[in-house]
N, C-alpha and C positions, 0 to 999 in steps of 0.2 A: 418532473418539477417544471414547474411554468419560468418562463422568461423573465417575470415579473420576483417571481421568490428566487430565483438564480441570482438577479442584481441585488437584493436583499441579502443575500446571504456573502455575496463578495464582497457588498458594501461593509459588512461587519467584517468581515475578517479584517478587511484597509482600514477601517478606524479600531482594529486594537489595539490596547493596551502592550506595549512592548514586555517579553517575557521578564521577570524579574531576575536578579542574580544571583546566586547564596555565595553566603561562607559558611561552612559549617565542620566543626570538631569532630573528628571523623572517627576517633577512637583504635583501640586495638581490636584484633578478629573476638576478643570476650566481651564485645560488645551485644554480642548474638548475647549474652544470657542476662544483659540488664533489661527488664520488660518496661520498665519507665522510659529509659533514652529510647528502646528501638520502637516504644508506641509513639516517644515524640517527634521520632523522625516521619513515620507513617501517615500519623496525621499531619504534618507539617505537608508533604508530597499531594496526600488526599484533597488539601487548602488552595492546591496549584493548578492554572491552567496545564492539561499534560502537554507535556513538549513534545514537538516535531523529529526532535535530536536534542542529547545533552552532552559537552563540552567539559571534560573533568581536566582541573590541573591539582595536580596533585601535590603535596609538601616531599612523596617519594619518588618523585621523578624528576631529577637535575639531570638534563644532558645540554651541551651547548657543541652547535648553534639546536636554535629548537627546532623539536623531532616530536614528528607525529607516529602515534602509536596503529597499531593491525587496523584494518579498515574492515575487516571480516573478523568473524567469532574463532578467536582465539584462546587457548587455556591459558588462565589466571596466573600471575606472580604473586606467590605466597612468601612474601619477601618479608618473612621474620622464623624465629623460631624457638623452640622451647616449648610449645605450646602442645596439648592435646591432638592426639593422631584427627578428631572431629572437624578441627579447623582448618584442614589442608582438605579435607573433601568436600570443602564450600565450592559450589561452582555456579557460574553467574553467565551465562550463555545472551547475553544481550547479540543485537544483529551489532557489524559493522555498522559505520557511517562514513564512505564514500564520500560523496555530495557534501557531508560537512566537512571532510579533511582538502576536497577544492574549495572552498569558500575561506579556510581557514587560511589557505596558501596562498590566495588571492588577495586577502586582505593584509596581510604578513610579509610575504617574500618578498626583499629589493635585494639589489645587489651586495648593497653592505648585509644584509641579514638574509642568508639563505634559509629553506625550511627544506630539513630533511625528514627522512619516511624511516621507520622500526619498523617492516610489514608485519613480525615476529612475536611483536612487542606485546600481549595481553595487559587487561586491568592488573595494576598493586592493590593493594587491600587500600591504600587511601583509595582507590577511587569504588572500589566493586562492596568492601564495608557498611558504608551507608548505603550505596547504592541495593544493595538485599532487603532493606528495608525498605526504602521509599517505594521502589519498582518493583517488589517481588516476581512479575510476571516476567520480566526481565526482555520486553520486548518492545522497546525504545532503542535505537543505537545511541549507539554511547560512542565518543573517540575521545581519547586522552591526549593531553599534548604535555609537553617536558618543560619545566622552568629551565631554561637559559642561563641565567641569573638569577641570586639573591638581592639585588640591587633593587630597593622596593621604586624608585622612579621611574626604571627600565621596565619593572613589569605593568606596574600603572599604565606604561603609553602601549602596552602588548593589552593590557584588557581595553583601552581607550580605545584602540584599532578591530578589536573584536564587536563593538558594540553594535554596530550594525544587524550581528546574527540575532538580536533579542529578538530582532522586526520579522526574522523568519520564524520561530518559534522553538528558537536554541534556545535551554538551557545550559547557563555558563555556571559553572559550580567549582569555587574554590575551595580546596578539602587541605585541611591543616590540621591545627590545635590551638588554642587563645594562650594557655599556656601549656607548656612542653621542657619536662627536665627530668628526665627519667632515673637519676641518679637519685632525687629527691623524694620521691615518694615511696612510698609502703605495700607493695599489694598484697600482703597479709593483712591490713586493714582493711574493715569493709569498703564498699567502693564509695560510698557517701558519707565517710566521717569527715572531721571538720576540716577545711581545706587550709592548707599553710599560709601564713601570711603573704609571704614571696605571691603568692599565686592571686589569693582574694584580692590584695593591692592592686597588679596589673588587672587584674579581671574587670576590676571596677574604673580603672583608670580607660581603659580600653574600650568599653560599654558606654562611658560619656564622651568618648574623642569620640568616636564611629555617630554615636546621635546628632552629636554638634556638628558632622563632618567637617571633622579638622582634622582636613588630610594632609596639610604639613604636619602638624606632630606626632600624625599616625608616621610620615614618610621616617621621620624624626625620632622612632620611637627610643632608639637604642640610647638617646641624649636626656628624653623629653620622658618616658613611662617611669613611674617606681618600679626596682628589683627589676627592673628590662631585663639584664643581663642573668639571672638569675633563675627568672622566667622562662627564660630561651637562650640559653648560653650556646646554641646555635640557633639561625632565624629560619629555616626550612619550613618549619611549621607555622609559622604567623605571613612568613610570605606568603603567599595563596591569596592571603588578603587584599594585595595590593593589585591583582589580575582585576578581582571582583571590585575593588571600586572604582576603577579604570573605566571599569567595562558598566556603570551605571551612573556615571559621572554628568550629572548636569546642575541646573540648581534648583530643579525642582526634588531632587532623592530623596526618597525618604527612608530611612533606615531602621528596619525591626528585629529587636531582639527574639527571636524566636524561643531558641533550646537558651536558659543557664543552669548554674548549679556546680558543681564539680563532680569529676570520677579517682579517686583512688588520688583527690586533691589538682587534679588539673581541672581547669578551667575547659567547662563543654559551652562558651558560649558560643551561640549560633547566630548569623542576622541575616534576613531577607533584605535586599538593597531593590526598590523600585523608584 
């Protein structure tokens, strides 16, 4: 390579585009057998500059203070159950990421906020679920890090201090659910009949706060959404959100609805934040 296409080629990587940041409805391990969601997750992945490393917070990993998960290829947490002996023999061998989890700690750790290590700790299905899809080859590192808090303003300023990594070519992926009430729906119904109102309301209410970014009444949701409580009668699963727009937080954002639709009545909407 000449001298001349060498600066050319550096020159491009310094003027790109910052990686984008998802939210995306992460589903249960039966997700493997909807061919609609897991095509739309695939091509959604396929649409994306491939990342350098990708950053999962998941809605299934609360620990405080936050805790960074194995930095090396670790076996999965198959952290539910009832399910088919097939969905415990998913395995998702991504490399560690090292190098993201000093970056992570760099940008994170003060003395009021320490960041601890799960050397132990493999992928939850929030993060290794979609992640089957989008990466099949499974050879990106991936490192997971733990919500701290459900406090959506506390995690806003947690993805607001990550945002830096976009510039290196992290993918930051917040993995939840739009809506989430499990008591509430049917899985003897098929998985795309007609979604409950509880659910459509906030879906659609959700879909135009995130466009408008109006992220007070997203922060606000539990006052400000229809059926909030209802929705999410605990917030696990819509926090996730508030890492991701933290962490794409300026005022040029612009926010794309990717995946909607519902499964088995929850809300699969998905948004790309650049």
């Amino acid at each position: 390579m000449t001298a001349e296409s060498t600066a050319d080629v550096q020159a491009a990587i310094e003027s790109a585009a910052p990686l984008p940041v998802l939210y995306l409805s992460h589903g249960a391990p039966p997700l493997a057998d909807d061919r609609v969601w897991t095509g739309q997750l695939a091509s959604w992945a396929g649409n994306l500059p491939r990342p350098s490393s990708i950053l999962v917070i998941s809605a299934h990993w609360e620990a405080a203070p936050l805790t960074m998960g194995a930095t090396r290829t670790c076996p999965l947490v198959y952290d539910f159950w009832g399910f088919p002996d097939r969905f415990y023999d998913v395995t998702y061998a991504a490399p560690g990421a090292p190098q993201l989890a000093a970056q992570v700690r760099a940008l994170l750790q003060s003395p009021r906020h320490p960041v601890y290590e799960a050397p132990d700790r493999g992928l939850d299905h929030g993060a290794y679920v979609p992640l089957v899809e989008m990466y099949p080859d499974s050879d990106i590192p991936v490192l997971q890090m733990s919500m701290p808090t459900l406090d959506p303003v506390d995690l806003f300023e947690i993805g607001r201090k990550l945002r830096p990594l976009r510039d290196e070519g992290v993918l930051i992926l917040g993995s939840g659910f739009t809506t989430h009430n499990l008591r509430l729906i049917d899985m003897r119904k098929p998985s795309d009949y007609d979604a409950p109102s509880w659910s459509r309301e906030f879906d659609d209410w959700a879909e135009r706060a995130v466009a408008a970014r109006d992220v007070d009444s997203l922060i606000d949701f539990l006052r400000k959404a229809p059926a909030a409580t209802v929705a999410h009668p605990r917030t696990e699963h819509f926090a996730p959100l508030f890492v991701s727009l933290g962490a794409s937080d300026d005022d040029s954002t612009h926010a794309k609805s990717v995946i909607d639709g519902f499964w088995h009545g929850l809300s699969k909407r998905s948004w790309q934040l650049s």
